[in-house]
N, C-alpha and C positions, 0 to 999 in steps of 0.2 A: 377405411384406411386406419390403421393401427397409431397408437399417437406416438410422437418421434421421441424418442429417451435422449434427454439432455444432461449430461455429469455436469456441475459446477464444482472445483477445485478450490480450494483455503486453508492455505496453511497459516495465516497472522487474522490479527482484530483490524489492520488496517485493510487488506485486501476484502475479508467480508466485507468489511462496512463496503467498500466502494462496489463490488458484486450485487450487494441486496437489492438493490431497484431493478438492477436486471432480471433476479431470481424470482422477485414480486410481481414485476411485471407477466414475463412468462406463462407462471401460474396460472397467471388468468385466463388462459387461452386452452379451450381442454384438446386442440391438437398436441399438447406437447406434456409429457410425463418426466418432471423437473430431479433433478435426484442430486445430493451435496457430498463430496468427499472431502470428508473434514481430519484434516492432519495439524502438522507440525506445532507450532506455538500452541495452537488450541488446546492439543492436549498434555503440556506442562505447567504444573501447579507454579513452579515457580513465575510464570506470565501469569497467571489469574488464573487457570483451566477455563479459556476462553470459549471450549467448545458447549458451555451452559449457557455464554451469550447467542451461540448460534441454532440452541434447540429453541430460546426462549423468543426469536425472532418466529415462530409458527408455522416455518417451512415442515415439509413431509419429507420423507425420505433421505435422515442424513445418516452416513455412512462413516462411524469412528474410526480412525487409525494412527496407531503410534508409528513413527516413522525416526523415534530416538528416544534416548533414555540423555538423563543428565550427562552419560560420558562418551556420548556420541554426537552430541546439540552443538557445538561447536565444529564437529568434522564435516563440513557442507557434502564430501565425495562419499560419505557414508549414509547420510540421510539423503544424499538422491538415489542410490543404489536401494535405500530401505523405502522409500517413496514408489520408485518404480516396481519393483516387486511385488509389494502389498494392491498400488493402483492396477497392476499387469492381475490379477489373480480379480480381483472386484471386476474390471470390464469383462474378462472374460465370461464372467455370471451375468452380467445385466445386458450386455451387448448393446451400448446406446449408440445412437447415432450420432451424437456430437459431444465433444468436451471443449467446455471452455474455461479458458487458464485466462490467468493477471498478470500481466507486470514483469516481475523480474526475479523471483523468490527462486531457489529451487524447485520447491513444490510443483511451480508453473513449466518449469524445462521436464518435469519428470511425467507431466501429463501431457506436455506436448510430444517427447519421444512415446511414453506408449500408444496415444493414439495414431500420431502417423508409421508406425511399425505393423501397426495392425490394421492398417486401412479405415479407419477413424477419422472423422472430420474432427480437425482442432482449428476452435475460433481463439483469437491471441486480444484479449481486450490492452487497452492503450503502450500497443507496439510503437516502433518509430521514436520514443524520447530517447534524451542524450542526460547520462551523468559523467560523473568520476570515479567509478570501481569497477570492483567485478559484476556491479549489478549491470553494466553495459552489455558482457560479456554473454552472459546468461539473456537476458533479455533480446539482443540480435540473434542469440542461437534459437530463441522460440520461436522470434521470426520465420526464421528458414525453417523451422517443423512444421509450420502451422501453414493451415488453408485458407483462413479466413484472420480477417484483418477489419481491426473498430478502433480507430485510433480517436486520440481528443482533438485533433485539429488540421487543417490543410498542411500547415509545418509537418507533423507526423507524417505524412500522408504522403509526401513529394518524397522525405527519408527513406519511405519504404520502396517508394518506386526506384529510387536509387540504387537502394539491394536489388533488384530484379524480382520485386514481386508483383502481377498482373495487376493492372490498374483497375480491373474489374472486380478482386476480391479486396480491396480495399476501401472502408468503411468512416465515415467522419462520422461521430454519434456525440462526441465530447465523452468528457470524464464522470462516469455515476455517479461520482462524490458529490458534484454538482446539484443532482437531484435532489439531495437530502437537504443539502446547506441549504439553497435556495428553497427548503419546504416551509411550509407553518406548521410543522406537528415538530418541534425540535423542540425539547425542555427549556424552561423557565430556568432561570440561573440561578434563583431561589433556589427549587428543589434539587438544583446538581451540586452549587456549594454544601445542602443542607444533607445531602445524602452520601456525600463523600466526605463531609467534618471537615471543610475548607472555611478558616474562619474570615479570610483578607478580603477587604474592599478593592482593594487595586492588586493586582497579579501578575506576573508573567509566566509564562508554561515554557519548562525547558524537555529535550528530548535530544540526547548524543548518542548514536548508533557509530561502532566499530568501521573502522575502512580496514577489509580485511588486507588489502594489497599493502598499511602500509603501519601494523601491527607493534613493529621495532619503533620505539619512543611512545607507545599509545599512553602508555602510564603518567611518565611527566606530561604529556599531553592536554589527557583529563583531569588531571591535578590541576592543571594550571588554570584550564578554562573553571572548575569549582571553585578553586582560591579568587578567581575576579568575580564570578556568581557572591561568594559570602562575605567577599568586603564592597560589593554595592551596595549593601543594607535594603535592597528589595525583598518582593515576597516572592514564591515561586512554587508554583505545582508542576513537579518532576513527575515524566513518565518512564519506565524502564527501557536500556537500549531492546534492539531483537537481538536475536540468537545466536547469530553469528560470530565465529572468530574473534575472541578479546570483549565477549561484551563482559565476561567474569570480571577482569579487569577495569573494567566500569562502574559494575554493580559494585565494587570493591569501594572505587572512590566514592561513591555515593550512598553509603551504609552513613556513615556521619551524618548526612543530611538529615535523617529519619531523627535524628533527636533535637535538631535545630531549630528553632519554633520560626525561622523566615522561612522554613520550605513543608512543604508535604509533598513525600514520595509515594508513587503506585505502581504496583506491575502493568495493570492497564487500568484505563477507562473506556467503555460502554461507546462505541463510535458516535452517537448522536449527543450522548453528554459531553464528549472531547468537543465538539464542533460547536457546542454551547457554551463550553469554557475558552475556545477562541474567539470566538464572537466578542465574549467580552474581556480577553486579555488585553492589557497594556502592549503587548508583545509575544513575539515566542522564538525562542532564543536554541541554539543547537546544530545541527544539521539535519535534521528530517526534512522527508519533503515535502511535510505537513508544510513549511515553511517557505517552500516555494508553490505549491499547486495548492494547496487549500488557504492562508493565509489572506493570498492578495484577493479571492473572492470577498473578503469579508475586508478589504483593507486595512488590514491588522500590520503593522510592521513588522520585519523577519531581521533578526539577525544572525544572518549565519555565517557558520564558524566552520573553517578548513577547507576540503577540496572534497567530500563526498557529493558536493552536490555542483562540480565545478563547469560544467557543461550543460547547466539545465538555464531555461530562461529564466531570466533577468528583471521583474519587475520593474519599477520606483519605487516599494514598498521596502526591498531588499538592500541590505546593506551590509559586504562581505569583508568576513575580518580575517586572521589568524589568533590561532588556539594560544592566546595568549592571557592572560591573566589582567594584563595593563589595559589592551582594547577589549575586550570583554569589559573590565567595569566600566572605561570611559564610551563604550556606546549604550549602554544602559545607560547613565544619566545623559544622553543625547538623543532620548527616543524620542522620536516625532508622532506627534498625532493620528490621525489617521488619513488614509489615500483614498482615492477613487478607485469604486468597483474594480476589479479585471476580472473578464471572462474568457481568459486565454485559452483556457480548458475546458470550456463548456459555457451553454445557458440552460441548464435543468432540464433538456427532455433527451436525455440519452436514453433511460430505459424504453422510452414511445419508438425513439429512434430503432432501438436494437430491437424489437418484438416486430414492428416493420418486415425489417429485413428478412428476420425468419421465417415472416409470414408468406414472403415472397418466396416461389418454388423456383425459381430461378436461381435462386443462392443456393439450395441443396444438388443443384445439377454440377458445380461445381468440381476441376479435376483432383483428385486423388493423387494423380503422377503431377507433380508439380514441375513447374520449367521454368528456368531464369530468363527472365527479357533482359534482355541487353538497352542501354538505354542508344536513342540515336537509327 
């Protein structure tokens, strides 16, 4: 039997990162011929050109494509249209048997629509979460393209059965990101201060990503929340927002910081070095949801800021403000220690988990005509 062609989709450093233990795992198993369609952020210099972080991870078969140019990276309806195109043309050459998408990016809706268009198994890794944007929007639409389902937790899992999706292609595996955090091969904080010229003993990591729904006032906004960041007199390693809608407007207020000796700014950092520089932050401050799903593994305190992440679970780690300049400084100097573990999202064997499943030929029998259960 011929080995099964599996496409892995990424368009950000954050969704690689959480994919690679799947893609790692996989590999190992010479039934399946692993292949990577590497777009969006990866290949803009202005994010780092993250797609040398994902040649340098030692995968085979990855598959470049631009999917926007600077005056397109903001228009989501353009870069899925230039997503799906570019991916519609690549499947058609490789003919794999399965794609699996992340999350909730564009990227993910435009490899869930071509595969299920074309009679494509599409697997949907950690479907079923709830936020506050349009990433909700995008993220249930993949649902309903997709065949298969890996969610991080029972919660997810009851969600999706609530859309009408078969309880039999629904998958508990936890969250990838898990695998890594929870690894021992994660850098030394030595070598990641010392290799990004982070000179601070005590740090916080900040990261504000655009809500595009809600654009009008984003400016005073992010003013406001940098004006409480630079009169708490902390230190702070800033990551760049993503790409979406108003991140210029971001990047804008945050150009000053680059000359400020309490901060150093990046377009990215290297996923295993970020989860290094969590580990050992004071805090991490923003609305990623680095903040809410990676944080609490490492009971790191989150303090986030506005409504992008207004529907996501809730720690004791987490403590929610408004984009204001007054509670931004005054919970900075009110940050607490650290918490107990949470494994809400995983206990590190999701990749074991997910190669499992593949391995079982009862998951490949699955239907292509999908049908909504009604619940009841």
């Amino acid at each position: 039997m011929a080995a099964r062609k599996i496409v892995f989709i990424s368009g950000t450093r954050a969704d690689f990162g959480k994919i690679k233990p799947l893609i790692g795992e996989i590999e190992r198993h010479e039934g399946f011929e692993v292949h990577i369609f590497a777009t969006g952020m990866h290949m803009l210099a202005l994010y780092g050109s993250t797609i040398h972080e994902v040649r340098k991870a030692g995968f085979q078969n990855i598959f470049p494509h631009f999917n926007q140019t600077g005056a397109t990276s903001h228009q989501m309806d353009l870069v899925l249209a230039n997503t799906i195109q570019g991916l519609s043309l690549y499947v058609r050459e490789l003919a794999p048997d399965m794609i699996v998408v992340h999350g909730d990016r564009v990227e993910a809706l435009a490899g869930a629509i071509v595969g299920s268009l074309n009679n494509i198994l599409v697997a949907h890794i950690e479907g079923g979460e709830r936020s506050g944007t349009i990433d909700d929007l995008i993220r249930h639409s993949v649902t309903k393209l997709s065949h298969l389902h890996f969610v991080a937790n029972e919660e997810a899992r009851r969600r999706l059965i609530q859309m009408g999706e078969e309880d039999g292609s629904v998958h508990v595996i936890g969250s990838p990101d898990v695998d890594i955090m929870l690894s021992e091969h994660l850098p030394r904080i030595e070598e990641v201060k010392r290799h990004y010229g982070i000179p601070f003993d005590e740090y916080f990591i900040f990261m504000y990503h655009p809500v595009t729904t809600e654009l009008h006032g984003l400016r005073g906004r992010i003013n406001e929340v940098v004006k409480g960041l630079t009169a708490s007199g902390k230190k702070f390693v800033v990551i760049y927002p993503n790409n979406d809608a108003g991140s210029d407007t971001i990047l804008e207020a945050l150009s000053p910081l680059k000359e400020h000796p309490c901060f150093r700014v990046f377009p990215s950092i290297r996923f295993e070095n970020f989860l290094t520089l969590l580990q050992n932050a004071r805090a991490i401050v923003g609305n990623s949801s680095a903040g809410i799903r990676e944080a609490p593994v490492y009971g790191v305190p989150t303090i986030n800021i506005g409504s992008r992440q207004a529907q996501r679970f809730c720690a004791p780690s987490i403590v929610n403000i408004e984009e204001s300049a007054k509670e931004v400084e005054e919970s900075l100097a009110k940050v607490s220690s650290r918490f107990p573990q949470s494994l809400h999202f995983g206990k590190g064997n999701s990749a074991q988990l997910f190669s499992e499943h593949l391995l079982d030929e009862k998951l490949w029998e699955v239907r292509r005509q999908k049908q909504f259960v009604d619940l009841g």
